[in-house]
PyMOL commands that place a pseudoatom at each C-alpha (Angstrom):
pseudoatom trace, name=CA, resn=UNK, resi=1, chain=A, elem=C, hetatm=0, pos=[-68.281, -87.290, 37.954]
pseudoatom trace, name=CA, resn=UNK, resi=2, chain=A, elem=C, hetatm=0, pos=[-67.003, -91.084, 37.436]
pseudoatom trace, name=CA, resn=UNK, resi=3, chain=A, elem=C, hetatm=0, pos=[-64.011, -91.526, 35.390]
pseudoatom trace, name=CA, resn=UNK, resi=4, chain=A, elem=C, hetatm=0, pos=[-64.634, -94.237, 33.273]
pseudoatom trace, name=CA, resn=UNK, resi=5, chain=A, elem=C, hetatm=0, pos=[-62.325, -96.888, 33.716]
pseudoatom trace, name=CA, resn=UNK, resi=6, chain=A, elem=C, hetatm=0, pos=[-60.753, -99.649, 31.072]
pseudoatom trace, name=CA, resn=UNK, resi=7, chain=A, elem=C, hetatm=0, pos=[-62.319, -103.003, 30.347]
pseudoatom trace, name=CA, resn=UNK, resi=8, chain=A, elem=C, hetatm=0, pos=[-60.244, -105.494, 32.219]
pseudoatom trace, name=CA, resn=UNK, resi=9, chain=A, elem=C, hetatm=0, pos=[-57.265, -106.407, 30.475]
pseudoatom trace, name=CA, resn=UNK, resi=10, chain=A, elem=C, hetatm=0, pos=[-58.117, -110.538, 30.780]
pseudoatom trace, name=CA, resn=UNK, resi=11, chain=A, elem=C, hetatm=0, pos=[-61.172, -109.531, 29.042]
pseudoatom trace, name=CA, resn=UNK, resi=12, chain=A, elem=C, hetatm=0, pos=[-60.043, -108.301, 26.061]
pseudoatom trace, name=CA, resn=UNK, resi=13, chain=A, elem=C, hetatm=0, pos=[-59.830, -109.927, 22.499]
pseudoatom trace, name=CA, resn=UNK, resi=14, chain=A, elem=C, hetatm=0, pos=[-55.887, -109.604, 20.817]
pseudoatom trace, name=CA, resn=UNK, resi=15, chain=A, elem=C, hetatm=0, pos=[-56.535, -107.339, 18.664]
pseudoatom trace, name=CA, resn=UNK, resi=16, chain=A, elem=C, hetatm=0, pos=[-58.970, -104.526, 21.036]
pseudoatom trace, name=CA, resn=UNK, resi=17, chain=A, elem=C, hetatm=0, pos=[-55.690, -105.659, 23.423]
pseudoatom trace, name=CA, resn=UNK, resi=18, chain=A, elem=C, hetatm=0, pos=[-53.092, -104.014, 20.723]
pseudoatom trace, name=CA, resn=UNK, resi=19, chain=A, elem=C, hetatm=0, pos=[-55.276, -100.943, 19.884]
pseudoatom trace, name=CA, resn=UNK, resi=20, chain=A, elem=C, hetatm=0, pos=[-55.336, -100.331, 23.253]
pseudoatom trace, name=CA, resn=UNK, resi=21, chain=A, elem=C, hetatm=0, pos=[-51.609, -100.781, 23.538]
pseudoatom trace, name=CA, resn=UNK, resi=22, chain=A, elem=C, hetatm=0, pos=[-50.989, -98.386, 20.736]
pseudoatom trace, name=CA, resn=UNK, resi=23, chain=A, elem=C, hetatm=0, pos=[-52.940, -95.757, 22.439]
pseudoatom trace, name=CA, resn=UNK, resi=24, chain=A, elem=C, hetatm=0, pos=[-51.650, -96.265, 25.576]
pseudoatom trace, name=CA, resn=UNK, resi=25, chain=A, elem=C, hetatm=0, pos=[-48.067, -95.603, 23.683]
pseudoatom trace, name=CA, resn=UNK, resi=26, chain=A, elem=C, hetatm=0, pos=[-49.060, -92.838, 22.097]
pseudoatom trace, name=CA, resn=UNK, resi=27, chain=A, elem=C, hetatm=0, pos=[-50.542, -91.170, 25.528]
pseudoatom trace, name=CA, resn=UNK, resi=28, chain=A, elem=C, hetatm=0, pos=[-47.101, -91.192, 26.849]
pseudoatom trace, name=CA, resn=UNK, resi=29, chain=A, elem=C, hetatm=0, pos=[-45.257, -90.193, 24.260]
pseudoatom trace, name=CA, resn=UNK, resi=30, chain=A, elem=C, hetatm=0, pos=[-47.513, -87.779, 22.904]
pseudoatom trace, name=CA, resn=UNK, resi=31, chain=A, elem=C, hetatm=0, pos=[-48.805, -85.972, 26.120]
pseudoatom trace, name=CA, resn=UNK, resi=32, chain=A, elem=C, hetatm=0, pos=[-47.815, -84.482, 29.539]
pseudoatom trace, name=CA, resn=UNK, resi=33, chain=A, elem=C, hetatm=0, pos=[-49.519, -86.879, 31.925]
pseudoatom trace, name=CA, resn=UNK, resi=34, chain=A, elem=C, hetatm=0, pos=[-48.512, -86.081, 35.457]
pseudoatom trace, name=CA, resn=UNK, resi=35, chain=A, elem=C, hetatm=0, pos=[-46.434, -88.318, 37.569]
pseudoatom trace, name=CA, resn=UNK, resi=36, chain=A, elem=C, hetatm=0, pos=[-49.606, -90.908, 38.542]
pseudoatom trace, name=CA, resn=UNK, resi=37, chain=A, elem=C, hetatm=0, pos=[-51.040, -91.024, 35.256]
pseudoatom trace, name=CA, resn=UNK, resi=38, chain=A, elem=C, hetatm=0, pos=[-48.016, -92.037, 33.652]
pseudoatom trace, name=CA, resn=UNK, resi=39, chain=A, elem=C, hetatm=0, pos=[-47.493, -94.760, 35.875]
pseudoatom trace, name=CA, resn=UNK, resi=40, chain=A, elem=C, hetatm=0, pos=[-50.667, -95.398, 35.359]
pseudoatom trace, name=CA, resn=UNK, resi=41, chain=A, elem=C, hetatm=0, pos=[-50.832, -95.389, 31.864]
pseudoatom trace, name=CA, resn=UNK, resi=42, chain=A, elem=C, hetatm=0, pos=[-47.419, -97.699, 32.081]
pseudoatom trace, name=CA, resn=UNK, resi=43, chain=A, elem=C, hetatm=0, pos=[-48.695, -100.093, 34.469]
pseudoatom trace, name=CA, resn=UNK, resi=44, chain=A, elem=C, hetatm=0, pos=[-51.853, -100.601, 31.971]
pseudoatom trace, name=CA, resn=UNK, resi=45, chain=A, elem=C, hetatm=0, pos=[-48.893, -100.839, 29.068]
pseudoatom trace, name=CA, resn=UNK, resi=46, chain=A, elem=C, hetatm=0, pos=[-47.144, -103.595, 30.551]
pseudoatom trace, name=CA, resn=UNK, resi=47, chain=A, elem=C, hetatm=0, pos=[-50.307, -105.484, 31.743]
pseudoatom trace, name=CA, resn=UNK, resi=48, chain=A, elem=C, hetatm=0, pos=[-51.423, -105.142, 27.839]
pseudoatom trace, name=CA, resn=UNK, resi=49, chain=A, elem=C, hetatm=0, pos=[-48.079, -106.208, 26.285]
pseudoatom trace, name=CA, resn=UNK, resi=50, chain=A, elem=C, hetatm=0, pos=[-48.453, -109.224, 28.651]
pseudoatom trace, name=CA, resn=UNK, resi=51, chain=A, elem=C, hetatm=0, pos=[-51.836, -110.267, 27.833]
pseudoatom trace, name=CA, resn=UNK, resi=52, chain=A, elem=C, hetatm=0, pos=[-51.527, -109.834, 23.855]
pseudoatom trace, name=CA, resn=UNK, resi=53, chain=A, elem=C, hetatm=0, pos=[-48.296, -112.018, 24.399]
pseudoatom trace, name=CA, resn=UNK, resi=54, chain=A, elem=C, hetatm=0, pos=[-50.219, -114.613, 26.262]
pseudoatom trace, name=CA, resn=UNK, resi=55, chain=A, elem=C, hetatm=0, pos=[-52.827, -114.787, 23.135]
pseudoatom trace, name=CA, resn=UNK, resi=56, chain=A, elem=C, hetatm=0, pos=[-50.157, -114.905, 20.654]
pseudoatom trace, name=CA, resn=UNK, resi=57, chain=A, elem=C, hetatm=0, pos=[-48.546, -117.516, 22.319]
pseudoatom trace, name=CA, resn=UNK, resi=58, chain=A, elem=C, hetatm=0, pos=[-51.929, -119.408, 22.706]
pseudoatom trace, name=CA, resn=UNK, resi=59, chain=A, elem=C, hetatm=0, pos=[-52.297, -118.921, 19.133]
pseudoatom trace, name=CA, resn=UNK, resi=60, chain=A, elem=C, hetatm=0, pos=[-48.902, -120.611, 18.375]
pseudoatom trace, name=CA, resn=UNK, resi=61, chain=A, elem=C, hetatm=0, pos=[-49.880, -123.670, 20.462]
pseudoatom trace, name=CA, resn=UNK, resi=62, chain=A, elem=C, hetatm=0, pos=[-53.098, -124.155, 18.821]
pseudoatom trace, name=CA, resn=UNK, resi=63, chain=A, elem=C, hetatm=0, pos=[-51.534, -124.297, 15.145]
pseudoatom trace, name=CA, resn=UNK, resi=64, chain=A, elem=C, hetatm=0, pos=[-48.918, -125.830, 16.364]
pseudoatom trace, name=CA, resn=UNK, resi=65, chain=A, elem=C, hetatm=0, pos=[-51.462, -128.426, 17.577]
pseudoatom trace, name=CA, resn=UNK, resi=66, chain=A, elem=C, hetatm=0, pos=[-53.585, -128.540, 14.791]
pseudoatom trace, name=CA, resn=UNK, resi=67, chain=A, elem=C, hetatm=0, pos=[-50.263, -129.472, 12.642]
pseudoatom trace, name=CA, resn=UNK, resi=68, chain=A, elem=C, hetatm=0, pos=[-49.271, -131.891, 14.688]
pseudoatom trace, name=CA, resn=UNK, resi=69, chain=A, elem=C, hetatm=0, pos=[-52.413, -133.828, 14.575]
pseudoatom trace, name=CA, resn=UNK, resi=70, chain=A, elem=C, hetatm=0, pos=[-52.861, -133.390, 10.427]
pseudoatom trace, name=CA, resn=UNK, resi=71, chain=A, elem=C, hetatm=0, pos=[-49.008, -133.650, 9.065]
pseudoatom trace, name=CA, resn=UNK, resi=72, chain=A, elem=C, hetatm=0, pos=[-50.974, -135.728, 6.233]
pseudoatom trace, name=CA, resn=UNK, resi=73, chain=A, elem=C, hetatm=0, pos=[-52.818, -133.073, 5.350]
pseudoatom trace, name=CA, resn=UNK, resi=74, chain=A, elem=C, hetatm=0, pos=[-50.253, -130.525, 5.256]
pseudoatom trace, name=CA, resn=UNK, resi=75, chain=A, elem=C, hetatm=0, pos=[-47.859, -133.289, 2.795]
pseudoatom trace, name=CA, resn=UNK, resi=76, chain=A, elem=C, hetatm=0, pos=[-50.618, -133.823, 0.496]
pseudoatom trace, name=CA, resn=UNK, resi=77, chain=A, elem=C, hetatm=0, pos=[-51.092, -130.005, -0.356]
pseudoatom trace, name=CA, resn=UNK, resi=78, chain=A, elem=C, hetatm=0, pos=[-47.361, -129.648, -0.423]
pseudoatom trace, name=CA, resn=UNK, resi=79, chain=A, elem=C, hetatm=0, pos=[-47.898, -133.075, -3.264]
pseudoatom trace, name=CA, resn=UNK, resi=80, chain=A, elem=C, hetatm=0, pos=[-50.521, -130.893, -5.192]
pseudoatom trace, name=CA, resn=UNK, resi=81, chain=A, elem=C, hetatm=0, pos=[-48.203, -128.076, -5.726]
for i in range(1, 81): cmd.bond("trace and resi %d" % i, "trace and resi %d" % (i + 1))
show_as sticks, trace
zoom trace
């Protein structure tokens, strides 16, 4: 029988990413994996804590885009207030 192996990390959206993550955490803390599963299961870890900080830091750019191309926008709610 096939194990079933993980979506590709690249693949995934942020937040099926950080799920992922947690349970990844939680299999090494929680269980008794032998010596290649755990470094499995911590390769996977870091390659997930790498990817969701790639898509946080994509998500900073883009907002901080977005504010840098509408200041007037953000001055004139600030004026409303």
């Amino acid at each position: 029988m096939k194990k079933n192996t993980p979506p590709a990390v690249d693949k995934l959206a942020y937040e099926e990413a950080l799920s992922e993550l947690e349970s990844v955490v939680e299999a090494l803390e929680n269980s008794q994996p032998t010596l290649e599963e755990s470094l499995a299961l911590y390769e996977r870890r870091q390659a997930l804590a790498l990817h969701c900080a790639a898509l946080l830091d994509q998500a900073e750019q883009r907002v901080r885009r977005l504010s840098e191309v509408e200041p007037d926008l953000d001055a004139a709610q600030e004026d409303e207030v």
